[in-house]
Every structure is written in C-alpha cells, then in structure tokens.
N, C-alpha and C positions, 0 to 999 in steps of 0.2 A: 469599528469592530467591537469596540466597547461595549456600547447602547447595544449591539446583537445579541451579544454573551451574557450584559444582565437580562434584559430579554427573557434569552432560551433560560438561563436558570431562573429566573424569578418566576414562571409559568410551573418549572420542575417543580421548586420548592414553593409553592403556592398552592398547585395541583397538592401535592403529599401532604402538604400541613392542613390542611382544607379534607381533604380526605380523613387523614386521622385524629381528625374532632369526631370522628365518628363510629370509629374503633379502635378501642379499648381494651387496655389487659392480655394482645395479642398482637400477634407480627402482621402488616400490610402481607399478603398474600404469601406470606410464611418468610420474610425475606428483608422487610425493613420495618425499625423502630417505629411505633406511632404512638407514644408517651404522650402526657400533655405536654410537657417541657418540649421536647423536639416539636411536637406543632406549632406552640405559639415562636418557638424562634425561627420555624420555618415561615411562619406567616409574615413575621415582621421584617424578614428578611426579604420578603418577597416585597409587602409593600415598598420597602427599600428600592429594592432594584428597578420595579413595574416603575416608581415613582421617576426615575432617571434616565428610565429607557423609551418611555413614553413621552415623555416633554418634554423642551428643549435647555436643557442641565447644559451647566458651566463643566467644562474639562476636568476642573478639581470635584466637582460634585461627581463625577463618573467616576474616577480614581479613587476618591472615597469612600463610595458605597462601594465597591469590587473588593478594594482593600478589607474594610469592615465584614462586610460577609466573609471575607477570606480570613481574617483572622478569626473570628468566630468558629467556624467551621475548623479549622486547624486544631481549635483549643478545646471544642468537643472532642475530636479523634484522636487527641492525645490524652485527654482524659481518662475516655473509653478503656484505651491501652494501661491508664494505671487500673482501671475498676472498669468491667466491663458493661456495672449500670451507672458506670458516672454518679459515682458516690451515691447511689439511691435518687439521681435527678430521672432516671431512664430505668424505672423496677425492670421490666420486659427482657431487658439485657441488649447488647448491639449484636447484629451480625456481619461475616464479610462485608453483602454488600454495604450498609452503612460504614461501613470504613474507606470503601472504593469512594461512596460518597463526598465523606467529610474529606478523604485527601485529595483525591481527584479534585473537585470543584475548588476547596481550598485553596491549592495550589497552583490552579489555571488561575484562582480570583486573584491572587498575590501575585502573578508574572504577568500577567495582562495590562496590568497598570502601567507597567516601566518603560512598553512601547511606545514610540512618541504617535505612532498611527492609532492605538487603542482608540485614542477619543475623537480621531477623525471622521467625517459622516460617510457613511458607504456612501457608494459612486455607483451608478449604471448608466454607460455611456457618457459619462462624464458630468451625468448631472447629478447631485446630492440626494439622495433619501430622508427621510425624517420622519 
C-alpha cells in the first residue's frame, strides 16, 4: 500500500510541479501555489516517490521516502501558517487548498509508514503486484 500511495502522490506532485514551471507570478487555476520553490520541491519529491514506487525498493527505502516527503510537506504548512509566503520562499501567497495539501498528504505520508502492511506488495488473488 505503500508503493500505491508514493505512486498516486508522486504523479500529484509531479503533475503540479511540472506544470508550475510554467506558470508564474499567479495561482494554478486560481487555487494553488506554483512559485519556483514549491515546484522544484514538488518535483524532487516526486522523483523521490516515482523512484520507490516503480522499482523494487527495500521496506526502509519506502518508509523513508513517505516519511521525507511527509515531513517536508508538514514544515511547509506550518510555515505557511507563520507567513503566508513562507518567509518570501512562495511571493504568490498559499491558499486553502495548499494547506489541505501540505497537511493532508503530510500526514497520510507520516502514518502510512508505522503500518507494518504499508510496505507489503498489493495482492490480487493472492498473487503479488509490482
């Protein structure tokens, strides 16, 4: 379930970061941050995750990268919360949704870890995925 969840977020945050290379000075369709800064950490993030959830990564390497982005993402949105451009890293400003963001995925990446099933390979019909 692990490898799922970097997966679907590594596609999210890979999709968004990839997109806002390419606009500027303004909100993704009035509703989320696309600074440089929030790209390139969306991006590296995502290589992160793509990189763990496509190959065949060590249990620690899955818990790591989940963790990692999860704390990342945590330290943005609480950042956000003292300065809403993150000390001038994010001019544009944050909105809701970027907060549902950084805490939502945050926090799924931070509890996903501690399940000992997280790093188990999906099953269909009892045979493995990968």
């Amino acid at each position: 379930m692990g490898k799922l969840y970097a997966l679907m977020l590594g596609i999210v945050l890979g999709t968004h970061g990839l997109v806002g290379l390419f606009i500027e000075g303004e909100h993704l369709l009035a509703i989320l941050n696309v600074d440089i800064f929030i790209d390139v950490v969306y991006l590296v993030s995502a290589v992160l995750l793509l990189g763990v959830a496509l190959t065949n990564s060590s249990p620690g390497a899955i818990r790591g990268s989940l963790l990692l982005v999860g704390v990342v993402l945590l330290a943005i949105g609480v950042s956000g919360l003292f300065d809403n451009t993150v000390f001038g890293l994010m001019p544009t400003g944050l909105t809701l949704v970027d907060y549902f963001l950084f805490f939502g995925a945050g926090f799924v990446s931070l509890i996903l870890p501690a399940f000992p099933s997280s790093v188990q390979p999906l099953t269909s019909s009892g045979t493995a995925l990968n």
